[in-house]
C-alpha positions as CSV (number, residue, x, y, z in Angstrom):
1,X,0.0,0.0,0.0
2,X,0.9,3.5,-0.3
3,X,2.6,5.8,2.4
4,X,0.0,8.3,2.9
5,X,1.6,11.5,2.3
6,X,0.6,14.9,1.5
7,X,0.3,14.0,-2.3
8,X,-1.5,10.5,-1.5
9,X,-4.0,12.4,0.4
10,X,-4.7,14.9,-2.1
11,X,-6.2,12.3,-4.0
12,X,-8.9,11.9,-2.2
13,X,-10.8,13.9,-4.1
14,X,-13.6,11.5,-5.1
15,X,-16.6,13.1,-4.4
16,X,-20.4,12.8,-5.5
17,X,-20.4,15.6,-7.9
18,X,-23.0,17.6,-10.2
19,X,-21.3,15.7,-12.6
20,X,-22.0,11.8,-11.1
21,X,-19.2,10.3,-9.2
22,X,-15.8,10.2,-9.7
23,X,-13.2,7.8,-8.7
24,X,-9.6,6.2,-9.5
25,X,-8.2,2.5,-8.9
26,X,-4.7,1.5,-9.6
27,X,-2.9,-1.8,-10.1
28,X,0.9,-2.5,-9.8
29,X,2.5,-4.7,-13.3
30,X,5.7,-6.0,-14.3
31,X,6.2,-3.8,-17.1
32,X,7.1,-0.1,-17.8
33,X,4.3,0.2,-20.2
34,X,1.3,2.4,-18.3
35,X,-2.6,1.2,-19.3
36,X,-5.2,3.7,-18.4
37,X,-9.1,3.3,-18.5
38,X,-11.7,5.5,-18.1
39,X,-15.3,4.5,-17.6
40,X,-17.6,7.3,-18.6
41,X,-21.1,6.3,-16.3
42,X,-24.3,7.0,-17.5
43,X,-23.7,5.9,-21.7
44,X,-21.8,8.7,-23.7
45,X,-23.3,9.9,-27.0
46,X,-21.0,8.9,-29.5
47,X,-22.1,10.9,-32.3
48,X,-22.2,14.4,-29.9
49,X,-18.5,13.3,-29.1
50,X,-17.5,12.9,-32.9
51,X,-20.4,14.0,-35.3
52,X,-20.5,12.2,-38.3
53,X,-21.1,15.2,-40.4
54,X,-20.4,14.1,-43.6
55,X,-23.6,12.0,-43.6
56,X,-26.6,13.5,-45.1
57,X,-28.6,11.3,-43.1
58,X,-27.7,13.3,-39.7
59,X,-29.4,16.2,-39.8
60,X,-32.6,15.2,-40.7
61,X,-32.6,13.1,-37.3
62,X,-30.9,15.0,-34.9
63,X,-30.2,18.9,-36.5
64,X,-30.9,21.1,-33.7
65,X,-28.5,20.0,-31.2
66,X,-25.4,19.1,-33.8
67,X,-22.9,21.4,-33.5
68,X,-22.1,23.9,-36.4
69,X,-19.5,23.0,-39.1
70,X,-16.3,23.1,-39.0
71,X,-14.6,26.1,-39.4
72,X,-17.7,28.1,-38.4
73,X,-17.7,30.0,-34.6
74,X,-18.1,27.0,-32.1
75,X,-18.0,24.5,-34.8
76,X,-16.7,21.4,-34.5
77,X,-13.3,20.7,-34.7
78,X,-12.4,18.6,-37.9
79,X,-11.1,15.3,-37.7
80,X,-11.4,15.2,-41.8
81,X,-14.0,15.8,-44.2
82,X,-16.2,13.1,-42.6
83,X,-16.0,13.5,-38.9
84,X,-16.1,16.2,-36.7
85,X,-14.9,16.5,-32.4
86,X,-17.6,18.6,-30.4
87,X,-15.8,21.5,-29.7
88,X,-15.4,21.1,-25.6
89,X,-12.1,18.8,-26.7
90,X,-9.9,21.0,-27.7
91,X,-6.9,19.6,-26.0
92,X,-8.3,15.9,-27.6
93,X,-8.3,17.4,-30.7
94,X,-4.3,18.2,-30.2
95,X,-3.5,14.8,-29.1
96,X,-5.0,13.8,-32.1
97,X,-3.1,16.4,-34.3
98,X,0.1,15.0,-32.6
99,X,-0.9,11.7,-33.8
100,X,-1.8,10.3,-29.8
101,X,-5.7,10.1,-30.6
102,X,-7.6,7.4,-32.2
103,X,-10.9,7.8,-31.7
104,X,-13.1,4.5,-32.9
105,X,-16.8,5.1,-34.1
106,X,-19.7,2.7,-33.8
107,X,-18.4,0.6,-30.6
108,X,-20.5,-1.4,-28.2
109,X,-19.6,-3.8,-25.5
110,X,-20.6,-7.1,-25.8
111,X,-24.5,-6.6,-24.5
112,X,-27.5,-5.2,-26.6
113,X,-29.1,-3.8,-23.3
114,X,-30.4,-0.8,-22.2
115,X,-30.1,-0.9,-18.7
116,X,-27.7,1.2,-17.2
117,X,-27.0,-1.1,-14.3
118,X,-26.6,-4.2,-16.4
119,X,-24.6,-2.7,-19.3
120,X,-22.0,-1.3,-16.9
121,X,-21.4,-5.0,-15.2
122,X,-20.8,-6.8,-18.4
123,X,-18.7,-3.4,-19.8
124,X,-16.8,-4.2,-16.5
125,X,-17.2,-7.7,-16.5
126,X,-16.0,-8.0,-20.0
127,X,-18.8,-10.6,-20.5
128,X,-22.0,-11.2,-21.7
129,X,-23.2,-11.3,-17.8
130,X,-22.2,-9.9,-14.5
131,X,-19.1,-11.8,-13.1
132,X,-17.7,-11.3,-9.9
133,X,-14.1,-10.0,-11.1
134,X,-13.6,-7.5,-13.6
135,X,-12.1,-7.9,-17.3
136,X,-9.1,-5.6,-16.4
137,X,-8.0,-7.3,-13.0
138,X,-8.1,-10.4,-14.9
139,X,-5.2,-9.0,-17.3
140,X,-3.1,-7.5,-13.9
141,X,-3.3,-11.3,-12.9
142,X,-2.5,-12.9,-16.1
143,X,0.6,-10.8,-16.3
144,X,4.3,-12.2,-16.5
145,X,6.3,-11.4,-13.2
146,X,9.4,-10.2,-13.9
147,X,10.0,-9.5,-10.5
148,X,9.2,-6.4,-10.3
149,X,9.5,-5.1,-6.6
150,X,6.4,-2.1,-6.4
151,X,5.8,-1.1,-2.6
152,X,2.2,-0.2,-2.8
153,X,1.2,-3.6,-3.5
154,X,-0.6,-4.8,-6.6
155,X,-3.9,-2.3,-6.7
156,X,-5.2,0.3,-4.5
157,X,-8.8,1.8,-5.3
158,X,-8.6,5.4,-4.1
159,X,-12.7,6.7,-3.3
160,X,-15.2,4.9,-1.9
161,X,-15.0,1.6,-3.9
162,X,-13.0,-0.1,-6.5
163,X,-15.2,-0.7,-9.5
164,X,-15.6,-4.3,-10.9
165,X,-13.4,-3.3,-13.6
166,X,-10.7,-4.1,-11.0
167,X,-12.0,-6.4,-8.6
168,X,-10.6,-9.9,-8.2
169,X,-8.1,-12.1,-7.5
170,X,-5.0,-9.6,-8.1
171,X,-4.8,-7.8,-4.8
172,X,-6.7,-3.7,-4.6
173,X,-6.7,-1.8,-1.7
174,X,-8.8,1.2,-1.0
175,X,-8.4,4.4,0.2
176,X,-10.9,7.5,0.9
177,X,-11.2,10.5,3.1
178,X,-13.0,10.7,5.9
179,X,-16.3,12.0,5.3
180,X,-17.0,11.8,1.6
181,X,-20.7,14.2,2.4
182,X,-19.0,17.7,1.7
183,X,-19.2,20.5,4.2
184,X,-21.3,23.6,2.7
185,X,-19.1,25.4,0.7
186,X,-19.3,28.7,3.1
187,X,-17.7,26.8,5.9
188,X,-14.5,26.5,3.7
189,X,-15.0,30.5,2.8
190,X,-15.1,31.1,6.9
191,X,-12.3,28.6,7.7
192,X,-9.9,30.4,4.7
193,X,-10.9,33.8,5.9
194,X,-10.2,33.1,9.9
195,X,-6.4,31.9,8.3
196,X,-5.5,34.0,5.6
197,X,-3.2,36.0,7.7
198,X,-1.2,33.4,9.1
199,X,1.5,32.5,7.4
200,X,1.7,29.2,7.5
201,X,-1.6,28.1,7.8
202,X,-3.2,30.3,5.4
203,X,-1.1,29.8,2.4
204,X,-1.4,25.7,3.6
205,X,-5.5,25.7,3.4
206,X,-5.3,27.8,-0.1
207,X,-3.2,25.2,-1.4
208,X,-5.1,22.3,-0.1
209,X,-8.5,24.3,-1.3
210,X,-6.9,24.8,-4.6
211,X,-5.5,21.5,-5.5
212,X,-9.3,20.1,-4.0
213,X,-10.7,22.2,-7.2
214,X,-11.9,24.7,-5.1
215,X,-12.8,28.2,-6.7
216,X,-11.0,31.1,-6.2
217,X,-13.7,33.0,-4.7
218,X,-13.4,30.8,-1.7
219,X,-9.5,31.2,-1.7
220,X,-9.9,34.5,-1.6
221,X,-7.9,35.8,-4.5
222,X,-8.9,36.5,-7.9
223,X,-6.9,34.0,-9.9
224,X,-10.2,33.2,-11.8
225,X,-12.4,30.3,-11.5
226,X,-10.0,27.0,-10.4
227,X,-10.9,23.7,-11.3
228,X,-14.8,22.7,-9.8
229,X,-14.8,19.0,-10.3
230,X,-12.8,16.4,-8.8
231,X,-12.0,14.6,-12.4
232,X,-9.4,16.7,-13.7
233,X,-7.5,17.2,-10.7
234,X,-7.6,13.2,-9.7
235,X,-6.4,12.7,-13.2
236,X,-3.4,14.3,-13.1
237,X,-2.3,12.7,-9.7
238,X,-3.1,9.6,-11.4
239,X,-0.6,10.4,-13.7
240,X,2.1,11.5,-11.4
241,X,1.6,7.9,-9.5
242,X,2.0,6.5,-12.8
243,X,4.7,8.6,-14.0
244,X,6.7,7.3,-10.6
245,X,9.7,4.3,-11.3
246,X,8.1,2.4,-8.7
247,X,4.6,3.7,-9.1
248,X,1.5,1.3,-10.7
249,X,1.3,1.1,-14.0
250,X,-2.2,0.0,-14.5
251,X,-5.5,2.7,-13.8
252,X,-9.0,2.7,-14.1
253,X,-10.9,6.3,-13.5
254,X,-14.8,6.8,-13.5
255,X,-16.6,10.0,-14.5
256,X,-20.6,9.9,-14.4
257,X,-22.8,12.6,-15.9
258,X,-22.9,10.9,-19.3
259,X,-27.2,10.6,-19.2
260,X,-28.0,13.4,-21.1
261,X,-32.2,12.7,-21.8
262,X,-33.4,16.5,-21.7
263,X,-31.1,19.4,-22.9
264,X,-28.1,17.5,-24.1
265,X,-26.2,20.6,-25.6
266,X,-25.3,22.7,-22.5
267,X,-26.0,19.1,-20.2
268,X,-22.6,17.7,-22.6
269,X,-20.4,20.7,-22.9
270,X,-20.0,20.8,-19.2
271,X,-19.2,17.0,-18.7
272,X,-17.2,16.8,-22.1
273,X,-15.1,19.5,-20.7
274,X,-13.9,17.7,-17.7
275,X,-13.0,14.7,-19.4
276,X,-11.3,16.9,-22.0
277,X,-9.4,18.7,-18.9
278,X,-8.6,15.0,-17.5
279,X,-7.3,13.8,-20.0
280,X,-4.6,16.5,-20.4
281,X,-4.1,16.8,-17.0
282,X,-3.1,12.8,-17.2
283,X,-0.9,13.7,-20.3
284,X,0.6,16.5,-17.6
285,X,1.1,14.4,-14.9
286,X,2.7,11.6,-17.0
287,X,5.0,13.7,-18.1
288,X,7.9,11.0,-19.8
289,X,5.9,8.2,-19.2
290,X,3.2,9.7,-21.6
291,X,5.3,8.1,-24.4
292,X,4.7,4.4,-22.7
293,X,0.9,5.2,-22.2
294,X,-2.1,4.2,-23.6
295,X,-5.9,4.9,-22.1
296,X,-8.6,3.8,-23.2
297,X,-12.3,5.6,-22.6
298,X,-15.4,3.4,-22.2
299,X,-19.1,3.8,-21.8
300,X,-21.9,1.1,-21.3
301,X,-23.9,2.1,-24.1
302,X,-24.5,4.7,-27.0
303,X,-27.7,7.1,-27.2
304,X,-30.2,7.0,-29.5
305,X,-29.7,8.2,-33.5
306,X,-32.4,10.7,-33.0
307,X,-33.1,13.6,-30.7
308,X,-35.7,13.4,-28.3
309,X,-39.0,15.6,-27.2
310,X,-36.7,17.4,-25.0
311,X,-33.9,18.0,-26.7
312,X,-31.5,15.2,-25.7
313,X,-31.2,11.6,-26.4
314,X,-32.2,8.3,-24.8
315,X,-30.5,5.0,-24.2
316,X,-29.0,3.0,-27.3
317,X,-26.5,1.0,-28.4
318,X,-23.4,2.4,-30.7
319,X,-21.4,4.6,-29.4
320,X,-17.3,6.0,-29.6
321,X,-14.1,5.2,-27.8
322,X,-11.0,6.7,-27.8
323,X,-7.7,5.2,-27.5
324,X,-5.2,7.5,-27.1
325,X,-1.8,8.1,-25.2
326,X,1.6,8.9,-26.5
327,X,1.9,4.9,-27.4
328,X,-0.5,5.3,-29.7
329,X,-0.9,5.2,-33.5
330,X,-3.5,8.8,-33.5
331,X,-4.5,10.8,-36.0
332,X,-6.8,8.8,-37.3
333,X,-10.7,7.7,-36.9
334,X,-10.9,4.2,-36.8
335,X,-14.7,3.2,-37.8
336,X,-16.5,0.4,-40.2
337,X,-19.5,3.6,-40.2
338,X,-22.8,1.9,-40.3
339,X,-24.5,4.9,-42.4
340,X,-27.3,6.5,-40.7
341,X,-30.2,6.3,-43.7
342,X,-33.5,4.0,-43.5
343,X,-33.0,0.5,-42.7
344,X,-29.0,1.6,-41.2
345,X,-30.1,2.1,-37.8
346,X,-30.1,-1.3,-35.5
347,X,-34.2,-1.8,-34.3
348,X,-34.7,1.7,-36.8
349,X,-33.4,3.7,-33.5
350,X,-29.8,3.0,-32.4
351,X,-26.7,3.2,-34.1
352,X,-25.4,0.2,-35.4
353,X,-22.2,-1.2,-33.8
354,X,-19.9,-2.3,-36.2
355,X,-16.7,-2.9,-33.4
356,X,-16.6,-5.0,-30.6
357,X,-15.1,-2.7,-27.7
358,X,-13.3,-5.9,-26.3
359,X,-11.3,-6.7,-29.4
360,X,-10.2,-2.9,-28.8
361,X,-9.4,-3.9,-24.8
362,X,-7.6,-7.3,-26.4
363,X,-5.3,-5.2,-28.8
364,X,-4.2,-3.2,-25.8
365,X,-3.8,-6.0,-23.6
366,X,-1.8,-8.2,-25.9
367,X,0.4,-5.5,-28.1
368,X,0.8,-3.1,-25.4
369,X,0.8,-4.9,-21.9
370,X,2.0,-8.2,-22.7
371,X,-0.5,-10.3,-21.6
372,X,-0.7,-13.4,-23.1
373,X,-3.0,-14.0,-25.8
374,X,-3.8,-17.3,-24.5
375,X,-5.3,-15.6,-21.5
376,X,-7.7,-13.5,-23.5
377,X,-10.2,-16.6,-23.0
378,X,-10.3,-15.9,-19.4
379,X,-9.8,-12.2,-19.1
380,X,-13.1,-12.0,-22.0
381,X,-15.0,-15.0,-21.8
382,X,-16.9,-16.2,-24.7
383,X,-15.4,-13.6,-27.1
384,X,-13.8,-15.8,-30.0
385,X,-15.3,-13.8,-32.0
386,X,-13.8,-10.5,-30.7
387,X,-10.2,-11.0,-32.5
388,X,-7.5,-8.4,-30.7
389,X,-7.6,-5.1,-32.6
390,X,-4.4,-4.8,-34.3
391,X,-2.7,-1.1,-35.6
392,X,-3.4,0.8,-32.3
393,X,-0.1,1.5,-31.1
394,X,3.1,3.1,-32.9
395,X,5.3,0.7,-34.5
């Protein structure tokens, strides 16, 4: 287990947020190569995230809350002439400049279910029914030793449980703060007011506020409006404890907010910008290590082809992933596209997977961590059919 300094208690930041909970788990592996995966709780629009513009099938389903073209004031940022990234992931759409961001269209796990609860277990489980362990614990276990000596054991889960992503038989501890229910946010304004003038204590509390997202009215300065959510900020300690030569190098992070049925627009821009914030601040606090990294983003479900009554989307089935990380082969989109006409969309509603998200998982597993093929059987049961994806990382 960890020491629990300063820095290991800063990252106890998982809180139940406007935004749905947040939370990290890390494993320890035998290998310098770093494997990151985000779970994004509550089923991601795909085609908000990257907007299939180029089909002339896509306005006519969902026009008034697509983003304007490319090149046109808040317009999507172009990933070609077919494709298009919402605008809220600007620093996604540098990785993917740089070549570090593959984004994969039309994904779905290995479930045709629109249950929230379900969906996530198998997406976790990595099978077509909930399992006790998850898909990615599996892999830490089926690992070569080398003999790596790591002193904070195999896993720790830092918030107030380690998803089923990473539970089972490899060992994962877990760590949160005490009291996870917030104090009002005045108390903090009184408690950094009564200590500003001390000079120890007053810059201390700041700090501590600051790197806890808090804004900069309660610090009492006018730096501007600091991080609000715990995502970004957890991400990039995740990062530094990856970045570390005896730190884990296996994550998984959860971000909720994702269930966007009324007002999707404003309801997405605010949840796509944290991820988009996380995601740097994990390329941040990586720092040389980003270059042995790849993460991979997740959701249980897609949302439906066509806007709803109120202006957002209901539960469906294809969706996006990104893979990205400075291991990876980016700069591409990566998608078998369905179409959207008549007779395109799966049960005339959903958007038709075309890529099985665990062959993605497998690709990363195999070509990136080293795990054994022949484990694939157990770390994905009843997958044959989901062959390893191959091309994802940098020769």
């Amino acid at each position: 287990m960890f020491a629990l300094t300063r820095r290991s208690a800063l990252l106890g930041l998982t809180a139940a947020v406007s935004l749905g909970r947040v939370s990290l788990a890390l494993a320890a592996a035998p290998t310098e190569k770093r494997l990151i995966v985000v779970i994004q709780r509550g089923a991601l629009d795909g085609m908000a995230a990257v907007v299939p513009y180029g089909d002339p099938a896509l306005a006519g389903l969902r026009g008034e809350i697509v983003p304007p073209a490319p090149g046109q004031p808040d317009g999507l940022l172009d990933l070609g002439s077919f494709y298009g990234l919402h605008p809220s992931l600007a620093n996604l759409h540098a990785m993917y400049t740089a070549g570090e961001a593959l984004p994969v269209h039309a994904v779905a796990g290995p479930t045709r279910v629109r249950s929230h609860f379900e969906a996530q277990d198998c997406l976790e489980s990595g099978a077509d029914h909930r399992m006790s362990s998850g898909w990615l614990n599996r892999a830490v276990a089926a690992m070569p030793s080398t003999g790596a000596n790591r002193p904070e054991g195999d896993a720790v889960a830092i918030g107030v449980s380690v998803p089923l992503l990473l539970r089972g038989s490899a060992v994962v501890g877990n760590w949160a703060p005490h009291g996870i229910a917030a104090p009002p946010p005045d108390l903090y304004t009184q408690i950094a007011a009564l200590n500003r003038s001390d000079q120890l204590t007053g810059p201390a509390i700041t700090e501590g506020l600051r790197e806890r997202g808090f804004s900069a009215s309660v610090m009492g300065d006018d730096a501007g409006e600091a991080n609000r959510y715990a995502f970004p900020t957890l991400a990039r300690h995740a990062g530094e404890l990856l970045r570390a030569p005896d730190g884990p190098r296996v994550a998984a992070l959860e971000i909720g907010g994702w269930d966007t049925h009324v007002a999707q627009m404003p309801r997405l821009k605010r949840v796509l910008e944290q991820l988009d914030a996380g995601l740097a601040g994990l390329k941040d606090g990586l720092g040389d290590a980003w270059a042995q990294t790849a993460i991979l983003t997740m959701t249980e479900f897609g949302r439906t082809a066509r806007v709803n009554g109120t202006k957002g989307t209901d539960h469906g089935t294809g969706t996006v992933a990104f893979v990205l990380g400075g291991a990876v082969a980016g700069g591409r989109v990566m998608a078998d596209w369905p179409g959207l006409g008549p007779g395109h969309l799966l049960e005339d509603r959903d958007l038709m997977p075309t890529t099985d998200l665990r062959s993605l998982a497998k690709g990363l597993l195999v070509h990136h961590l080293g795990v054994p093929s022949t484990a694939m059987a157990q770390v994905f049961p009843n997958s044959a059919t989901a062959q390893a994806t191959s091309g994802l990382l940098r020769a």
